[in-house]
C-alpha positions as CSV (number, residue, x, y, z in Angstrom):
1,X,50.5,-31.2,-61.9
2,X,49.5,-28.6,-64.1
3,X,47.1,-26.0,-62.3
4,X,44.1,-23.2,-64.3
5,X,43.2,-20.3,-62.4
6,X,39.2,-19.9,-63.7
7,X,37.5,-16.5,-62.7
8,X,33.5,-16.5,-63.4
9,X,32.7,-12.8,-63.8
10,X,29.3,-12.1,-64.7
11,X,27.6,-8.0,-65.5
12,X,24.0,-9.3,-63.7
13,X,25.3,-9.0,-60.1
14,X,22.2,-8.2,-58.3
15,X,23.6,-5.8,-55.4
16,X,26.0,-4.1,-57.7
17,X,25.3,-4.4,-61.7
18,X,28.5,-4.3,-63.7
19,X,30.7,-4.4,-61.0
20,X,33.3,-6.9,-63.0
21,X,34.3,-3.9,-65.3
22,X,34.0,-0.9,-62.6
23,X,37.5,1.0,-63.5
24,X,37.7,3.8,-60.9
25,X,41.6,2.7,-60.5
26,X,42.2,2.8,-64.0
27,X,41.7,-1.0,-64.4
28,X,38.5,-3.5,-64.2
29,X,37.6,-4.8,-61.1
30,X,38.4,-8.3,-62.5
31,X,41.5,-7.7,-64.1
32,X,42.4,-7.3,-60.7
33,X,41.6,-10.3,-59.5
34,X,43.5,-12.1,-63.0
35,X,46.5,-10.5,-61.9
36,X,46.3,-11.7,-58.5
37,X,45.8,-14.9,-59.5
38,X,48.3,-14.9,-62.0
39,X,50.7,-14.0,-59.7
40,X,50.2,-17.3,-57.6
41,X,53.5,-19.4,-58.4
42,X,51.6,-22.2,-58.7
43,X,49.2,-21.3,-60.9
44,X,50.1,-22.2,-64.7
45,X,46.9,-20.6,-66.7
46,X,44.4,-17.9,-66.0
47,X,40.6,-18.0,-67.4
48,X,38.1,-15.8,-67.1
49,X,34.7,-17.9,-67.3
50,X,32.2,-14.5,-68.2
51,X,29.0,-13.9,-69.3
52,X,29.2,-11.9,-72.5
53,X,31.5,-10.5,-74.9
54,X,32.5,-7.0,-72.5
55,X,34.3,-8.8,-70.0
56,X,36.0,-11.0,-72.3
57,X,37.0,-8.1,-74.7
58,X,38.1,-6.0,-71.3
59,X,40.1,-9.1,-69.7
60,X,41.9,-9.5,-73.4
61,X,43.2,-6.0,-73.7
62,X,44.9,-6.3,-70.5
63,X,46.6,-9.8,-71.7
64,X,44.3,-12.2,-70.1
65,X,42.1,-15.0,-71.5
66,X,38.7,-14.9,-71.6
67,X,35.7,-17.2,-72.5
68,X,32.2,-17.1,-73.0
69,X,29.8,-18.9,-70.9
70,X,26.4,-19.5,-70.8
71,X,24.3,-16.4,-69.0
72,X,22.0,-18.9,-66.9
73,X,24.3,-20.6,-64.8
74,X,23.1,-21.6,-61.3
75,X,26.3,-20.8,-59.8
76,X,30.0,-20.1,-60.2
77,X,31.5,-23.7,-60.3
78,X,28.7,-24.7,-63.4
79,X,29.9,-21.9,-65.2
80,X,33.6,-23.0,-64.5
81,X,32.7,-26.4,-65.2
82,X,31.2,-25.4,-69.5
83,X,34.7,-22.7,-69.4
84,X,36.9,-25.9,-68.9
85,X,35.7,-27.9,-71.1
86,X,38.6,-29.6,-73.7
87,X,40.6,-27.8,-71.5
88,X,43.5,-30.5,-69.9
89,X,45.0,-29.6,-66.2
90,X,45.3,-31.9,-63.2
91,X,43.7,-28.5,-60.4
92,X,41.2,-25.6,-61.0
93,X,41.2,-23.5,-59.1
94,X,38.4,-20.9,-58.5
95,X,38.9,-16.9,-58.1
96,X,36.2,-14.7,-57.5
97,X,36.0,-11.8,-59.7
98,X,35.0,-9.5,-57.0
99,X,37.8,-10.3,-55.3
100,X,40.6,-7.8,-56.5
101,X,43.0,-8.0,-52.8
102,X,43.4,-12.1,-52.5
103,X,46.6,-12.6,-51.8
104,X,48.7,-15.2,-54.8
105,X,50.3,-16.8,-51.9
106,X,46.6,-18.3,-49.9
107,X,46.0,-19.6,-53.5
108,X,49.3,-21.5,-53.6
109,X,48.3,-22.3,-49.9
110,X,45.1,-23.8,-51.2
111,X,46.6,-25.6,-54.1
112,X,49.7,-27.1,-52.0
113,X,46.5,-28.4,-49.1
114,X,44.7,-30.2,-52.1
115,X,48.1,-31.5,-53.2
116,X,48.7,-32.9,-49.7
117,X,45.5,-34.3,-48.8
118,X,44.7,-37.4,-51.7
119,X,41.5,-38.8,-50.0
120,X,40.1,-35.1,-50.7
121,X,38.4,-33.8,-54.1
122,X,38.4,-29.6,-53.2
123,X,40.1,-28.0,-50.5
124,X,38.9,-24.4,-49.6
125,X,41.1,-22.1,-46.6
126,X,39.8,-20.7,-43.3
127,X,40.6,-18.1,-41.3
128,X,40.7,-17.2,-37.2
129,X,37.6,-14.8,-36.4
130,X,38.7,-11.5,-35.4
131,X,37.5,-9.4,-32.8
132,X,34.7,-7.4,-35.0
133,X,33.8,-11.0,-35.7
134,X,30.1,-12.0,-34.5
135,X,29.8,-15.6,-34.4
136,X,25.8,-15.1,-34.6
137,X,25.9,-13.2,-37.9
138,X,24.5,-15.4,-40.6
139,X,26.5,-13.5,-43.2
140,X,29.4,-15.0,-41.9
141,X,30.1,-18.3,-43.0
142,X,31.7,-20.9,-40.3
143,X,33.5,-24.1,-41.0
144,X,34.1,-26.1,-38.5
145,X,37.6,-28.7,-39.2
146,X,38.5,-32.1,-38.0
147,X,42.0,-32.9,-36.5
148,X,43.0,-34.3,-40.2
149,X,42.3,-30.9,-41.5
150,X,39.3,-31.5,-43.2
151,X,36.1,-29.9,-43.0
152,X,33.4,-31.3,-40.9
153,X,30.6,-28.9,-41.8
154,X,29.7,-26.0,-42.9
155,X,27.1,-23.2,-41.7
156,X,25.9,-20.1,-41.9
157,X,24.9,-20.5,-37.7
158,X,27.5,-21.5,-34.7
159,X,28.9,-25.3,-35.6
160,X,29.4,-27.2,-32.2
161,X,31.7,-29.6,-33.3
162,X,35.1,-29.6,-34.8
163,X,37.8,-26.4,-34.7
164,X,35.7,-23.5,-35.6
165,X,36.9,-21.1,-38.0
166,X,35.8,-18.0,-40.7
167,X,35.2,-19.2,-44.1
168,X,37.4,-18.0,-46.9
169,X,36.0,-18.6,-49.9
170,X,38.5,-19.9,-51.9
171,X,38.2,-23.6,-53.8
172,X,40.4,-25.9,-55.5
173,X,39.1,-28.5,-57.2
174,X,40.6,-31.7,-59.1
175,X,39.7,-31.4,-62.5
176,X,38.3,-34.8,-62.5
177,X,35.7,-33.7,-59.5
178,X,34.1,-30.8,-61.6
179,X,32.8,-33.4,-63.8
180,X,31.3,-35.3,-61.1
181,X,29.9,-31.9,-59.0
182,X,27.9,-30.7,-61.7
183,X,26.0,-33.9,-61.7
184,X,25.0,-34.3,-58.4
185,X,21.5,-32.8,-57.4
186,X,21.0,-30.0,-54.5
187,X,20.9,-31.0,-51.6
188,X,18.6,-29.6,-48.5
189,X,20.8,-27.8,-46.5
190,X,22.5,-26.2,-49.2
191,X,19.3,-24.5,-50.9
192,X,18.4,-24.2,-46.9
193,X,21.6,-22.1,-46.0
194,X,22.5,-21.2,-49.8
195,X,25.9,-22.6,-49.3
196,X,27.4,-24.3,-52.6
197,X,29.7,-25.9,-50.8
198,X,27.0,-28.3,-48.6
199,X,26.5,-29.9,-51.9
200,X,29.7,-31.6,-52.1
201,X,29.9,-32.5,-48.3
202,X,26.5,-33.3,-48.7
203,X,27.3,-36.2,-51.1
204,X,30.2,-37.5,-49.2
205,X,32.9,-36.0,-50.6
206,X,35.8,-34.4,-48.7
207,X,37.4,-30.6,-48.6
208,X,40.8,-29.9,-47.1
209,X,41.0,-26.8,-45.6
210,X,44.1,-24.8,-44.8
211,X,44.2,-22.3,-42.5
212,X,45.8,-19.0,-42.8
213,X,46.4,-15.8,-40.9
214,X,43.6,-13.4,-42.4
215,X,41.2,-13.4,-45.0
216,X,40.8,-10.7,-47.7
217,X,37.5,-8.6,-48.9
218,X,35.2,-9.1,-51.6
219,X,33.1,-6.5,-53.0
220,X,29.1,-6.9,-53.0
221,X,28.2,-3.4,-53.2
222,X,29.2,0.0,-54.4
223,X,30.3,1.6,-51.2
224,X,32.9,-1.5,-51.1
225,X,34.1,-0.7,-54.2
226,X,34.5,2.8,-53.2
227,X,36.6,1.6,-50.4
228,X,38.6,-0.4,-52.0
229,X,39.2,2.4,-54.9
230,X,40.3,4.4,-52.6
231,X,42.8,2.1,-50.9
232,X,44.2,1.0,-54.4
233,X,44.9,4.8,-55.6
234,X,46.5,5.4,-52.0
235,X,49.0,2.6,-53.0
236,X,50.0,3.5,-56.1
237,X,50.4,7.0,-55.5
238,X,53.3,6.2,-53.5
C-alpha cells in the first residue's frame, strides 16, 4: 500500500506571517517538517501542498516536491485534497508544516493504526495529558476513545465518555475518503468548536486512534519559533 506524505504550507498564517520559510537554523521551517516526514519508513513520497511559488521554490532546493495550490482553501485537508489530484497512492497522510520536531516513527504509528483498523476511513494518534495539562483549557483538544480504539468524540471542553486523552494532530486518510470529505458540508459542532475533524465524525465516518507516549510541538507564534531555534542550534552544535 503505497503511502504520500502531503504538507500544506501556506505564507498567510495569521499569528505568525511567513512562518513556513523562517530559516533561523539555516533551513525553512517546513523543510523540517519534509524531512521528518521523509524519514517515516513507511512513507513512500513527500508533497508539499503550498500556496505560492516561495515555498515551492524553497522546498525544491532542498530536494523536496512541491505544488501549487489554490490560496483560498478553507482548510488544510481541501488544499491536500486539489495537491493530490492524478496523483495514485492507497494512504495520505497529513504533516503540518509548523510542525518541524514530529517524530517519523508516530507517523508510521499512524499509518500501521489505519492499516489495522478496515471499518475506519482516517486514523489520527493521542497522547496521555501530562501534568502542566489543564483539562479545562479550550486550547487543548481532547478525544475521548472507545475500547475498539476508535474515537468517540472530539472537543475542545472535558468529554465524559470514553478513554480520555490529548489530541495529537496527526491524520491519515485513505485516499479514496479525501474525495468523499471534501464533499460533505460543515457540520454544527465543527464550525461551533472549529475542529475539522467533527466533520468527518459528524457524518458517520470512523477515525482510529493510536496512542503514543508524548506528543510534539507546533509552532503558532514567533516566540515558539524562537524556542525551537534555539533547541535545533543546541543539537547540532554537538
Amino acid at each position: 500500500m503505497s503511502v504520500v506524505a502531503v504538507i500544506p504550507a501556506r505564507l498567510a498564517s495569521t499569528r505568525f506571517p511567513r512562518k513556513a520559510l523562517a530559516d533561523a537554523t539555516g533551513l525553512p521551517l517546513v523543510v523540517h517538517a519534509c524531512r521528518q516526514a521523509g524519514a517515516a519508513s513507511l512513507v513512500d513520497r513527500v508533497l508539499v501542498a503550498a500556496d505560492g511559488d516561495e515555498i515551492i521554490e524553497a522546498v525544491e532546493a532542498h530536494g523536496f516536491e512541491g505544488v501549487r495550490t489554490d490560496p483560498d482553501h478553507p482548510n488544510g485537508t481541501s488544499r491536500i485534497h486539489e495537491a493530490m489530484a492524478g496523483i495514485d497512492c492507497d494512504i495520505v497522510v497529513n504533516v503540518q508544516g509548523d510542525e518541524p520536531e514530529i517524530d517519523p516513527a508516530h507517523i508510521d504509528t499512524a499509518v500501521n493504526c489505519l492499516r489495522a483498523h478496515d471499518e475506519c476511513s482516517v486514523a489520527t494518534l493521542a497522547a496521555p495529558f501530562t501534568p502542566l495539562d489543564d483539562l479545562e483549557d479550550e486550547n487543548l483538544v481532547k478525544v475521548a476513545i472507545d475500547e475498539h480504539g476508535r474515537a468517540v468524540d472530539f472537543s475542545r471542553k472535558v468529554i465524559d465518555r470514553g478513554e480520555l486523552h490529548r489530541h495529537v494532530g496527526l491524520y491519515v486518510y485513505r485516499r479514496t475518503f479525501l474525495d468523499i470529505y471534501v464533499n460533505l458540508p460543515p457540520t454544527g459542532p465543527e464550525q461551533e468548536q472549529r475542529l475539522e475533524q467533527l466533520r468527518i465524525t459528524g457524518h458517520g465516518y470512523r477515525v482510529a486512534v493510536a496512542v503514543v507516549e508524548e506528543g510534539w510541538a507546533g509552532i503558532d507564534t514567533p516566540e515558539q519559533y524562537e524556542a525551537f531555534a534555539k533547541r535545533w542550534n543546541e543539537r547540532s552544535e554537538h
